[in-house]
N, C-alpha and C positions, 0 to 999 in steps of 0.2 A: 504493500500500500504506500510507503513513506516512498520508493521507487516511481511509482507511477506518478505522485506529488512530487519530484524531483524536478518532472520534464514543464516545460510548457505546454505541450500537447495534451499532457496528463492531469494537468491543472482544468485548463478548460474541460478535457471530458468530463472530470469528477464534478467540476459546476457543471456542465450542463445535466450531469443525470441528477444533480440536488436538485436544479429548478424541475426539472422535469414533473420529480416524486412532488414537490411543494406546490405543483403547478395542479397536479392531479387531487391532496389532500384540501386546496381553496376550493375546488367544483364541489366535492364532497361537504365540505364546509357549508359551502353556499346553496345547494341541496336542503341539508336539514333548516340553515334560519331562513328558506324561504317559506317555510311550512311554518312559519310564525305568522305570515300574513293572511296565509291562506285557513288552517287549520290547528291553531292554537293546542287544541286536545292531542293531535296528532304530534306537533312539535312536540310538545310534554314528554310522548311515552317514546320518540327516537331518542332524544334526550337525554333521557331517565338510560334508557338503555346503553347508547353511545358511555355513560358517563358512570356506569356498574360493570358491563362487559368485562373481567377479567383479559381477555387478550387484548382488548382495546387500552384500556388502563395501563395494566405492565410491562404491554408488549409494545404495541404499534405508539402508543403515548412518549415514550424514549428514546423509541427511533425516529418520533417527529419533530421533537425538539431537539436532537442532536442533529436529524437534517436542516433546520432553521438554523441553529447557531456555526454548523459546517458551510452553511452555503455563505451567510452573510460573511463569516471570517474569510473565507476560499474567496469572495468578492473584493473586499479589501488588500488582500494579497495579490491579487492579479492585478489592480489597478495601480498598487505600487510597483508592482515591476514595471507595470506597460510604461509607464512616468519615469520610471529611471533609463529605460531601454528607448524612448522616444527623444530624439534631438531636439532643441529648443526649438530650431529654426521649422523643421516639420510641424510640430502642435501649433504654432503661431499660425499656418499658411494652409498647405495641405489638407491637415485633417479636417478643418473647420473646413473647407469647401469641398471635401469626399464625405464627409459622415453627416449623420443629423443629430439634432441638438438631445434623444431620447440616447442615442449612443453614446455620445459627449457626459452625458450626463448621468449613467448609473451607478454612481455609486453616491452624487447627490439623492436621488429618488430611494436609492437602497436606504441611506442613513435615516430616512423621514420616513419610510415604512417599517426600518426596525424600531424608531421611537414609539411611532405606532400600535406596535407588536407589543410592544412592552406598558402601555396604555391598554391595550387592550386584555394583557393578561392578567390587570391590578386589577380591570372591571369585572371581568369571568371567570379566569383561571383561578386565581389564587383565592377567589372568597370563596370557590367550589370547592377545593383540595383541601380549604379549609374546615369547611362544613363534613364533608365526606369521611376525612384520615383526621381532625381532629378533636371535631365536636363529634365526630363518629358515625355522623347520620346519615345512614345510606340509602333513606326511605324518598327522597324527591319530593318528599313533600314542605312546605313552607311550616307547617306547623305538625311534626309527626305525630302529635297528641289528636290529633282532629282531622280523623280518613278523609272530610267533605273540603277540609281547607283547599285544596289543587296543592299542581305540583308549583315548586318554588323557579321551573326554568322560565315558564314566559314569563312571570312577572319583576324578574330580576332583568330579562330582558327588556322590557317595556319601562321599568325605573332607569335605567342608563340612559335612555334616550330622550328621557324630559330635557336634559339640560341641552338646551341649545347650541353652549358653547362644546360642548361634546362631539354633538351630531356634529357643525363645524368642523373640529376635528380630523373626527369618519371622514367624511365626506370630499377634505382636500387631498387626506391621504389613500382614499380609493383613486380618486383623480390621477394621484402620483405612482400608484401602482398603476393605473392602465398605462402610462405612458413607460413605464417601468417595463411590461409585460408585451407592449408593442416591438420592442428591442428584443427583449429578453427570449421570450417563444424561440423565436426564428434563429437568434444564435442558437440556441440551445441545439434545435436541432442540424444546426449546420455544423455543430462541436462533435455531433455524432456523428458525422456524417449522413445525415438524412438527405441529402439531393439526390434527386430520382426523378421520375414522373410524375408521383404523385408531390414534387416540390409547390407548385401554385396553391393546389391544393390546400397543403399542410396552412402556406403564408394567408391563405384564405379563411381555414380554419380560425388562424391564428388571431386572427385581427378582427374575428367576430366574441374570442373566448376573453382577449385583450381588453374588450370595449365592452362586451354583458358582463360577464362575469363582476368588475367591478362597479359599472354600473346596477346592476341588481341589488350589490351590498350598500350600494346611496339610496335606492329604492326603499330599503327593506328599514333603515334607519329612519329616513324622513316619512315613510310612511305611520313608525311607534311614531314619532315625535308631537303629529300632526295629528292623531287620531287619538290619542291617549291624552 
């Protein structure tokens, strides 16, 4: 492993297969809270489950936060070398009239969606983990003493989003993920060598999954915000 992280070719592989996995865990992601708009009851009990699952929990839960904290480092690391490895006179001239400004710019968008990320896991993550491994309760529900109370995931969902400056937030940093994602995709699969036939394709795929996919997480925000 430390060998294949040695080369630069090996670098880029290893990000493109993180974004790939983190690319495929936000669909998923965004799957379950779109069933908060739609189906509140049903949000609840994926939820509930997503968030009891033993192999979810101890298994794929570790390797997703070790994919997140590998890709953003592995991101940082390559944009240091690219900058050491790039000649003054080339970034001043060249690059800026060969690249665009989403290229130029990932690891600005990266740093403002790992702030993000780490916002987002003071809102979710951590008051769950909390609740679950330390107050111990594994019941989903907002008050375990009272089976009618509901489950405590939509409405913890639906209290984050009153604050406006929140939504805010969300919403600049979905914006900066799609523009992040419009770049990102397409290396990705160009680190693996995915040019083929189905190339247009994939860029086609890419650029509708780039633009819903975060767009849907604006949707899903301003829609608690506006309606609750």
């Amino acid at each position: 492993m430390s060998g294949i992280l040695n080369s630069s070719i090996g670098r880029k592989f290893a990000m493109a297969l993180s974004a790939l996995f983190l690319m495929f865990f936000l669909l998923q992601h965004f799957a379950i809270n779109i069933l908060s708009v739609f189906s509140p009851d049903t949000f609840n009990e994926v939820s509930h489950f997503m968030g009891t699952f033993w192999v979810i929990q101890y298994v794929l839960q570790p390797i997703l936060i070790f994919g997140v904290i590998f890709h953003f480092v592995m991101g940082f690391v390559l944009e240091i070398k690219n900058n050491k490895a790039r000649k003054i006179g080339y970034a001043k001239t060249s690059r800026a009239a060969n690249s665009t400004w989403m290229s130029r710019n990932m690891l600005l968008t990266g740093a403002v969606i790992l702030a993000f990320l780490v916002l987002h896991f003071i809102d979710f993550w951590i008051p769950e983990i909390n609740t679950k491994y330390i107050a111990g309760d594994m019941s989903g529900l907002i008050d375990p003493a009272n089976t009618e109370s509901g489950f405590r995931y939509y409405e913890e969902l639906v209290h984050k989003f009153h604050s406006p400056l929140r939504v805010g937030a969300y919403v600049i940093a979905f914006v900066l993920l799609s523009l992040h994602l419009l770049h990102g995709f397409n290396s990705a699969f160009q680190s693996i060598g995915a040019n083929n036939k189905y190339t247009n394709g994939l860029k086609g795929f890419s650029k509708v999954y780039a633009i819903g996919i975060p767009l849907g997480f604006v949707f899903i925000a301003l829609f608690h915000h506006f309606t609750h």
